[in-house]
N, C-alpha and C positions, 0 to 999 in steps of 0.2 A: 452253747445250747445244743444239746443234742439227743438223741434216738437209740433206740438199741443201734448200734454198726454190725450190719451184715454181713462181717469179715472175721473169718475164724481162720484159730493158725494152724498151716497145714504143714505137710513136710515129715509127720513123724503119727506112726500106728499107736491105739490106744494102748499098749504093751511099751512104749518108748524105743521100738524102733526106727528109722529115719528112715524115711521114702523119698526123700528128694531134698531141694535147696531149702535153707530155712527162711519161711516165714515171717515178717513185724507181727504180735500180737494187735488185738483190736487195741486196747487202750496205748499200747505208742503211734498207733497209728494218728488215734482223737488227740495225741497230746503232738503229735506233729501240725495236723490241721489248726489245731486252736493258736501253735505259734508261729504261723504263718501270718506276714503284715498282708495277704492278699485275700480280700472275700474271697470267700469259696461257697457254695451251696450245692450238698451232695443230695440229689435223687433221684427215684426209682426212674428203672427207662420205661415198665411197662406203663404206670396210672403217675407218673410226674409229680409223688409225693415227695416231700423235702423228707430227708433223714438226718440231715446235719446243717445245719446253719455255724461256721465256725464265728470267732468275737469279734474280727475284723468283717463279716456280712453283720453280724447281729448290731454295730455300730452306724455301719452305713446303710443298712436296710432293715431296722426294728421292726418291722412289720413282718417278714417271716419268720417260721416258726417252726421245727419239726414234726411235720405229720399234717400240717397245710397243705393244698394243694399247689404246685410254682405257676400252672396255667393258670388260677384265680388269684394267684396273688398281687404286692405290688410290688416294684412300678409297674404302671402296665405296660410299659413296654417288654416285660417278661413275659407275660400270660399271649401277649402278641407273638412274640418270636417262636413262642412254643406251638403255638396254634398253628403258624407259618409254617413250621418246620427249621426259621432262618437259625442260622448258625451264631448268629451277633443280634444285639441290640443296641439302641443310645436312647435313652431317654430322661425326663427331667422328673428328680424327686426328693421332695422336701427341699426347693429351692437348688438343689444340686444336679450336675449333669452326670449322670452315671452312663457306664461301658459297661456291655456283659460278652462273653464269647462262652460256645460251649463246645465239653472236653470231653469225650466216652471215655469213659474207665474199663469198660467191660460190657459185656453182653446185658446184665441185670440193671447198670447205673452208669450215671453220667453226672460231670459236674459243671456249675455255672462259675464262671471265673469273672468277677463283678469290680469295676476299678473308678474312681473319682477322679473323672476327666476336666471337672469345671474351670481348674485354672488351665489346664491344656485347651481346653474349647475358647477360655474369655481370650488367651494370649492368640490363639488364632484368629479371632475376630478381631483383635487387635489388628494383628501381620495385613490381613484385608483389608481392613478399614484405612491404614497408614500405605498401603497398594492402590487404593481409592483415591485417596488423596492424593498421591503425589503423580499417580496416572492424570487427573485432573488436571492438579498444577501447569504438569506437562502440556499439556494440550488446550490448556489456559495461554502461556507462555508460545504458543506455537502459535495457535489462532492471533493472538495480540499483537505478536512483530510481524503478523503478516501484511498489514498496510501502515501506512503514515496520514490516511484519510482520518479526521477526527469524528464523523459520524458514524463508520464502519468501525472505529475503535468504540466508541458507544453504546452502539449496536450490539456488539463481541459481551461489549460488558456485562449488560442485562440477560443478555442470551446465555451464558454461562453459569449467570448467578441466579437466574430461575428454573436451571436445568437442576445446579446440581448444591445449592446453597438456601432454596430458601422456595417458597410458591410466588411470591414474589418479587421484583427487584428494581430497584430505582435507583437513576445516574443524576444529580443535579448537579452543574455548572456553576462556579464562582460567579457572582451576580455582577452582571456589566451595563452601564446607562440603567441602574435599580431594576434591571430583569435578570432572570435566571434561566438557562436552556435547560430543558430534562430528558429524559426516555425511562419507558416505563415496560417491561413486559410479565405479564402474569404467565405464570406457568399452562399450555396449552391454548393458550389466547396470539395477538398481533400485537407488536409494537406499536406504543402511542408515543407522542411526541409534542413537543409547544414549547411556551414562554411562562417563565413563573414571575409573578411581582415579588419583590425584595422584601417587603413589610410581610409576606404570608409565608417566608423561610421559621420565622419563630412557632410559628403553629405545629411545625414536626416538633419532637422531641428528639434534643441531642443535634440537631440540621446546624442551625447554626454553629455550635462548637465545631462540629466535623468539616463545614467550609473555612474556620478561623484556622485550621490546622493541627487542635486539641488531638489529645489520644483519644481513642473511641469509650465509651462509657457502657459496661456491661448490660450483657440486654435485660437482667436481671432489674437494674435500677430506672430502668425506664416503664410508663406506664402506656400498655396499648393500648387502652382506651380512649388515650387520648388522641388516636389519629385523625387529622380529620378527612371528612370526607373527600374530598376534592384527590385525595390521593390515590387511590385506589378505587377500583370499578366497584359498582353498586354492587354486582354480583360477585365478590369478591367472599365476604360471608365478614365472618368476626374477627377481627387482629386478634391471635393472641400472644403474638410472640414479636418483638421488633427488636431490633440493629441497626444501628448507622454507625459506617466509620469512613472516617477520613480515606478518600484517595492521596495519597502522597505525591506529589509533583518534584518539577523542578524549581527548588529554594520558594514554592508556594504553593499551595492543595491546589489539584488540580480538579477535585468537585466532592462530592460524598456519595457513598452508596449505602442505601435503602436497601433493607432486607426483610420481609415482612412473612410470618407462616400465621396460616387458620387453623382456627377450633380452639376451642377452653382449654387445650393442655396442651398449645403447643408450644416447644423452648426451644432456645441454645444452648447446647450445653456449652462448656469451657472450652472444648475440641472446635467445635461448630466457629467458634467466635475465633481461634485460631486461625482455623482456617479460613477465613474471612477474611480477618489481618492478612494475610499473604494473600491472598489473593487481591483484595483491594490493593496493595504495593504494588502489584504486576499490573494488575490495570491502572493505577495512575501515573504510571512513568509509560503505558503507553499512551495514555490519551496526553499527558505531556509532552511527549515527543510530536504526537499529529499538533498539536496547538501551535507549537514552534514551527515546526516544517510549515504550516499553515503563517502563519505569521512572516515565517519567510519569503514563501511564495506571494504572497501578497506585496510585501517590500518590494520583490523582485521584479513582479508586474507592474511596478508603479515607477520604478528606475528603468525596465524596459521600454514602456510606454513613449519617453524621450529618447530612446536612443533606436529604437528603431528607423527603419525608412518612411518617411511619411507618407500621405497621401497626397499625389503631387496634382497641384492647381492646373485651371486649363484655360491658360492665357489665351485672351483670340490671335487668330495666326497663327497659332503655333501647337505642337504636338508635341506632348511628353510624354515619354513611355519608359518604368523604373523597372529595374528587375535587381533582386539581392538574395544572395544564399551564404548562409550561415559557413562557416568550417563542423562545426557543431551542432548537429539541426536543434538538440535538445536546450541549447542555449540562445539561440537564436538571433545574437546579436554579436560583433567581431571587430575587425579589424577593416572593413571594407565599408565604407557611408557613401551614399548622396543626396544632396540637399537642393531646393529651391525654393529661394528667395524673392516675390514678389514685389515689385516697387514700391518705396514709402511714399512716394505724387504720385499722381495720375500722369501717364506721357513718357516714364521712367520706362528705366528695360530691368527686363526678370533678368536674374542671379541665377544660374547651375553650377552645383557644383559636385564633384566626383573623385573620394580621393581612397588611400589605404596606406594606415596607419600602421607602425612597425609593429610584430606580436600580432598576438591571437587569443581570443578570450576576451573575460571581464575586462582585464587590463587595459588593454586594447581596443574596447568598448568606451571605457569610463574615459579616455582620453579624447575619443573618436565623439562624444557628446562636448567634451572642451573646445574642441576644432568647430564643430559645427555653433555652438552659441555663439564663439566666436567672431565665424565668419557672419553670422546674421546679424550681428552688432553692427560689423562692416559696413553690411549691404543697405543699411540706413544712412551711412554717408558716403559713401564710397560704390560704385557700381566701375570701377576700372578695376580688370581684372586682375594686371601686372601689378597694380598699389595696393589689392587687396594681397594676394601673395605676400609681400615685402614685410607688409605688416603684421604677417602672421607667422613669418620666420622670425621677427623681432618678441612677438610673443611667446613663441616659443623657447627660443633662447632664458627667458630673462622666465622662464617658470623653475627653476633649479632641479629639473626631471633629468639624466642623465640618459643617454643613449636611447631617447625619443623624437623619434623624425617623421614624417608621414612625407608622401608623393601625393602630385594635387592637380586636379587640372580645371580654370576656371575658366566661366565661361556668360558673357552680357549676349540677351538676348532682344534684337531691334527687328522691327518690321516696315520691309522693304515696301516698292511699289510693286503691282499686281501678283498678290499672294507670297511674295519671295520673301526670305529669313534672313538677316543677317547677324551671323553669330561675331562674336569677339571674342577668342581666346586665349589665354594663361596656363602654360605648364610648370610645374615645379617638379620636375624629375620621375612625372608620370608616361604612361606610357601615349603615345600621341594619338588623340582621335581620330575615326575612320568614317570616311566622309562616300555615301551611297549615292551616284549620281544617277538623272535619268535616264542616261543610256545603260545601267549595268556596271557602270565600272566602278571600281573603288582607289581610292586617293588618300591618300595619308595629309593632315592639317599643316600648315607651316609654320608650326609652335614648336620652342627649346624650353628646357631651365633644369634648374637646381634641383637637389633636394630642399625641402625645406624645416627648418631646425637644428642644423650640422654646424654651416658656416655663418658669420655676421654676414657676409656681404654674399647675394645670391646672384645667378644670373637670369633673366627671365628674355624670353624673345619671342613677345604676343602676336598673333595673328590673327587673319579674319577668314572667316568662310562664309558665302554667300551661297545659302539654298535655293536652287528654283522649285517651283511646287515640287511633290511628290519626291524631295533627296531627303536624306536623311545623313546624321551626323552621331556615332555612335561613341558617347566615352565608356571604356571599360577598366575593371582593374584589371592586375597582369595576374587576380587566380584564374583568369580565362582564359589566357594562351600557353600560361605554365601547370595548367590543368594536367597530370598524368594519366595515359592508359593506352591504348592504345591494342598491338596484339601482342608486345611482351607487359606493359603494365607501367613501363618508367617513361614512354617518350610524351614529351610534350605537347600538346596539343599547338603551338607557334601559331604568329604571324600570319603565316600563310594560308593557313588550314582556316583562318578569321575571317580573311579576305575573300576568300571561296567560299565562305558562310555566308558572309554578309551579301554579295556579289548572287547569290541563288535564292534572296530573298526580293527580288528585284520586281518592284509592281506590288508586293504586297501590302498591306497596312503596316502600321505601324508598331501594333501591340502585336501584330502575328507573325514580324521579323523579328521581332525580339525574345518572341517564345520560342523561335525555331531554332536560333542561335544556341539557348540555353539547353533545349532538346539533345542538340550534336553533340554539346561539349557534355553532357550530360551521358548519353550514350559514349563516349571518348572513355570517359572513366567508368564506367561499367559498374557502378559503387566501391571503387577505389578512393585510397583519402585524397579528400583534395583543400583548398583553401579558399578564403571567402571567396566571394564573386557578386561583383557589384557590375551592371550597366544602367546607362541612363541613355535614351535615345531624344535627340531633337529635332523634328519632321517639320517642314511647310506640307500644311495640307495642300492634296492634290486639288488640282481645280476642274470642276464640271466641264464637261465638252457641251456646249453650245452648236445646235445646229437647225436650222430650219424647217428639215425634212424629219417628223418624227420627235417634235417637241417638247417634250415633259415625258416620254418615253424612255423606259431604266436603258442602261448598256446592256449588252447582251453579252452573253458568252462566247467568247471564240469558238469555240464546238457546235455553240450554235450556228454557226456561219456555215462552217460544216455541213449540218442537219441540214439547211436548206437549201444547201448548192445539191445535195443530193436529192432531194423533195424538185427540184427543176431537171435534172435527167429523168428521175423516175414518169414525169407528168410528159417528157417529149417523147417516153417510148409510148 
């Protein structure tokens, strides 16, 4: 389709002389343009008349015409750019997305160079949309292993699928004792939360298949209307589009997500539902994994609970005071136990005991609960220390565990006449208790023996200590004197350094020498590694001073003695 072409051939005088280079004639010029696969649209530069529409514009843009105006025509995105001034256009016409750019030819005209971008534009919006999604996924998968809490995994879930999958989105839990836990969050709203009854799982559509572990059922076959109320907030408006699919678990669903959008036209498409599937898999192997870690932790609390150190009883007369440190803080329980045993009559003597177990860890735990049931089995017939021993070498022996031995030191507790303790005790290749007298000084027990668990036949050589009030009788294990640190890092804490611990706790209570102790060896290692550490302290309470003068009046402080001898100079000057 075309116009007169305002192009004549020059190059040669009406007489057929040549003036210069030659020329294309007008009509090869039109028969060039016309077989060109690219629009073209040539004209005027001064009033922006078309003079040429070649057949590749007259196909993509039938509406221009030669001798129309291009700033009144269509698309309008032409009549715009020209208006503008711009040099390009894009805009959409007859369902097409078209490109224009423009070309000077010349002082008098200019051309519109016009191109069919639609599948260039849909594959781009493709390339984004598939950049969308897997930016997501990504940051789906990043937020999800970030914890092993199965409520922050919940939480993750709904948050992500109301952000960027749906307005919005719901987690329901395999129904356990006929309830079901959920969360719920609408897009720009708060997280809700509760219990569902098992009989009202049927009222969703698809709910139940998706907890059985079915494949999801297109949102297309499911009917919105039927949701019921209870599931989404009043203000919520009209379902019109829903989704459930399966969280996938481990070897069983680990819940189903709810995917809900508003308004009379809103869908999934196939994509949508795609990605859903993948996404719901990333969230159900993480809320699988928190379930299990949970599951575990629970187990582990309930296996810890016995093997911890217990809460020790407060026999009259007597003062018990436990301290125990993990090798492990985070496990919390090792190789180091102590126990006491109460008398099964009235009139009996209480059971201590204090021992550590070869290893470290679980292992070493789960053994260190054998020993102590053990020994409590004992202490219901048995309260001699040396026969308890024997007896537990014999058990051990005959458990077909190899290369499990523990050190042990037992101990019967009697009471003496006015306030005094009298201990009996049992070593089995533990380290020997240290004994706090009232003058300051420290004394080592005169107890021997064995390991026990190695040999059939042990040796044991029980002794007895006899506390006056305010002594104290300290068992420990050997991670308290083989404690490293020091000021290169490797030397031991020893023997000795124990004895000058215990020895400058001299007069205090008894739960406040034993925190001092653990303090020193504590600062020793500097939080260097060190290994369990078990003490158990057994004290005659100190006895009241009775005196005539000042009656039911507390003790004073030495300092205050002090304060007053000085309050009697000050009063004689």
């Amino acid at each position: 389709m075309t116009a007169h072409l305002p192009l004549h051939a020059e190059g040669q005088h009406s007489d057929g002389r040549a003036t210069g280079p030659p020329v294309a004639a007008p009509a090869l010029l039109r028969a060039a343009l016309d077989a060109s696969a690219e629009a073209i649209v040539l004209c005027a530069a001064d009033d922006d008349t078309i003079l040429l529409v070649n057949p590749a514009a007259s196909e993509l843009l039938p509406d221009l015409r030669p001798g129309d105006s291009a700033a009144a025509g269509t698309p309008p995105g032409l009549g715009r750019a020209i208006a503008e001034g711009a040099e390009t256009f894009t805009d959409e016409y007859a369902g097409r997305q078209v490109h224009g750019r423009r070309r000077p030819l010349d002082e008098d005209h200019y051309a519109w160079y016009v191109r069919d971008c639609t599948d260039e534009m849909r594959r781009a919006e493709e390339f984004r949309a598939e950049r969308a999604r897997t930016s997501f996924l990504a940051e789906a998968g990043r937020r999800l292993s970030a914890s092993l809490h199965q409520r922050r995994c919940l939480r993750t879930t709904v948050d992500l699928a109301a952000s960027h999958l749906a307005d919005a989105a719901v987690v329901v839990l395999p129904p356990r004792r006929r309830q079901s836990e959920w969360m719920r969050l609408v897009t720009g709203g708060s997280v809700a939360e509760g219990m569902l009854r098992e009989r009202l799982l049927a009222e969703v559509p698809g709910l139940e298949e998706a907890l059985a572990g079915f494949p999801p059922i297109p949102s297309r076959w499911l009917d919105a209307s039927q949701v019921p109320s209870w599931l989404l907030p009043e203000d919520f408006g009209t379902v019109g589009a829903l989704l459930v699919t399966p969280l996938p678990g481990n070897a069983e669903p680990a819940g189903a997500l709810i995917l809900a959008r508003h308004g009379a036209r809103a869908a999934f498409s196939p994509e949508d539902e795609m990605l859903a599937r993948i996404f719901a898999a990333r969230a159900g192997a993480a809320i699988s994994a928190a379930a299990l870690y949970r599951d575990q932790v629970d187990t582990t609390a309930i296996l810890q609970a016995d093997l911890l150190p217990p809460e020790l009883p407060r026999p009259d007369g007597v003062e018990l005071i436990g301290s125990y440190q993990a090798a492990r803080d985070s496990l919390r329980i090792g190789g180091d136990f102590y126990d006491v045993f109460e008398p099964a009559e009235p009139g009996g003597e209480t059971v201590v005991v204090l021992g550590d177990v070869c290893g470290k860890g679980p292992e070493a735990a789960v053994l260190t609960g054998k020993i102590r049931q053990t020994l409590r089995a004992l202490s219901l017939v048995e309260d001699d220390p040396a026969a308890m021993l024997k007896v537990l070498n014999q058990a051990l022996l005959g458990s077909n565990r190899q290369h499990r031995f523990v050190t042990l030191v037992v101990g019967a507790i009697g009471r003496g006449d006015h306030g005094r303790v009298r201990l009996s005790l049992a070593t089995g290749g533990h380290p020997v208790p240290l004994v706090l007298r009232a003058d300051g000084t420290v004394e080592a027990a005169p107890v021997r023996g064995t390991l026990i668990g190695v040999v059939p036949q042990i040796t044991v050589r029980p002794g007895t200590v006899d506390l006056s009030p305010g002594e104290m009788c300290l068992l420990y294990s050997d991670g308290l004197t083989e404690a490293r640190g020091g000021a290169t890092g490797q030397e031991q804490y020893g023997e000795a350094r124990l004895r000058d611990a215990l020895a400058s706790c001299h007069g205090m209570p008894g739960d406040a020498a034993v925190e001092r102790i653990r303090q020193l060896v504590s600062d020793w290692v500097h939080g260097g590694v060190r290994d369990d550490i078990a003490m158990l302290a057994v004290r005659a309470p100190a006895r009241t001073r009775l005196s005539l003068m000042g009656a039911g009046a507390p003790a004073g402080s030495p300092f205050a003695i002090d304060a007053r001898r000085s309050d009697r100079r000050n009063r004689a000057r």
